[in-house]
Structure formats: C-alpha cells, structure tokens
C-alpha positions in Angstrom: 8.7 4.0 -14.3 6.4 0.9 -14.8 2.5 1.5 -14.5 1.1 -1.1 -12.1 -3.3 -1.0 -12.7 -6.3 -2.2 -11.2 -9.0 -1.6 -13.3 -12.5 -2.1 -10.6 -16.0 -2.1 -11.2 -17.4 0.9 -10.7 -20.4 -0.8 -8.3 -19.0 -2.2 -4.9 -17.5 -5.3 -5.4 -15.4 -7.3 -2.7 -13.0 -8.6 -5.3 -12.2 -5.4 -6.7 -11.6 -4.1 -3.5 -9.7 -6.8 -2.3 -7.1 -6.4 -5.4 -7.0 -3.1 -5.0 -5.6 -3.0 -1.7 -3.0 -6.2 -2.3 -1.7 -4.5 -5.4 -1.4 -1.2 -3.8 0.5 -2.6 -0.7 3.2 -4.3 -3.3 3.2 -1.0 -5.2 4.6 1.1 -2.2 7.3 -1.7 -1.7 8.1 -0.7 -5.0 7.8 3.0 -5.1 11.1 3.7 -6.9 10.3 1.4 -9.5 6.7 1.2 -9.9 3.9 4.3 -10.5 0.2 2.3 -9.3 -2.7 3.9 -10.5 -6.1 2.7 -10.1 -9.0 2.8 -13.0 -12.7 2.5 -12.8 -14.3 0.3 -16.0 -15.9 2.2 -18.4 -13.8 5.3 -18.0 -11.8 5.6 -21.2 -8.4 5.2 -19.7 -10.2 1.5 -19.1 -11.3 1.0 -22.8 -7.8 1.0 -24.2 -7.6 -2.3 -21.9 -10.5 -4.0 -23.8 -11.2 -5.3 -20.2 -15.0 -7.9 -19.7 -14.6 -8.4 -16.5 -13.2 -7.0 -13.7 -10.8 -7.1 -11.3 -8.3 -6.1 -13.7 -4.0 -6.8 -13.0 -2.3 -5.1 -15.7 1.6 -4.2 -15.6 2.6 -2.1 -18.4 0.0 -3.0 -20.8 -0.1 -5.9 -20.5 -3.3 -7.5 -18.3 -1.8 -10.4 -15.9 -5.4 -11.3 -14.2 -8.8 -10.5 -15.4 -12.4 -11.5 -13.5 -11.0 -13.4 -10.6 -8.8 -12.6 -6.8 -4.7 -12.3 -6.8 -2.4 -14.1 -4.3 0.3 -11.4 -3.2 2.8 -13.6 -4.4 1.6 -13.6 -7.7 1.7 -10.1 -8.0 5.2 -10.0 -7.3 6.1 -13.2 -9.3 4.8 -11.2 -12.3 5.9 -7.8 -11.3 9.4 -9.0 -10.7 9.6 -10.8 -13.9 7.9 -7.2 -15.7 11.1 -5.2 -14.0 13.9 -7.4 -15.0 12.7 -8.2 -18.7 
C-alpha cells in the first residue's frame, strides 16, 4: 500500500487545510491502492521529512509539493505516475 501525506501547520492555515481536503478526496478514490495519513509539523513523524514549510504533498517518501496550494490534477498526475513506477 502506498502512503499518501499531508504534513500541515499545526496553527490554522487556509492552505493547509485546503490540501488536506483535495488530497484526501483523491485518496478515497484510491482506497485499494493508497493508505492517506495526515501529519502535523513538528511531530516527529514530520521531522523524518525535513519539511520548512508547509503544506506538505509527499507520496512514499518522497515530498511532491512543499509551501504552496495543489491543483487536483496534480495530485493524481503524480500519484498515478508513484503507482505504476
């Protein structure tokens, strides 16, 4: 099963949430597939990302966006490309 993240600030912040909820929405599409799992920064699941800025994309272990919105399509561009490699 591939780990889809969002690492989020741990103070409200728009973009966080915003990410959150897009990446989760594609992660239920690919529930067989996919395990989503949602991190706050500074928590030391977090650290092993060597995150600085948050919102956070990471698929595997590897980060895909850091600091700035998605775009759905994105998500699944890179998600896609994460399953079949």
């Amino acid at each position: 099963m591939l780990q889809l993240t969002v690492i989020k600030s741990q103070s409200k912040c728009y973009t966080c949430g915003e990410t959150e909820q897009i990446v989760n929405e594609i992660a239920k599409s690919y529930s067989d597939k996919v395990e989503f799992q949602v991190i706050v920064q500074g928590s030391p699941e977090a650290a092993r990302f060597g995150i600085v800025t948050t919102p956070v994309v990471a698929i595997g272990n590897k980060i895909y966006s850091m600091g700035k919105p998605v775009i759905k399509e994105k998500v699944e561009n890179w998600l896609n490309k994460e399953l079949k490699g």
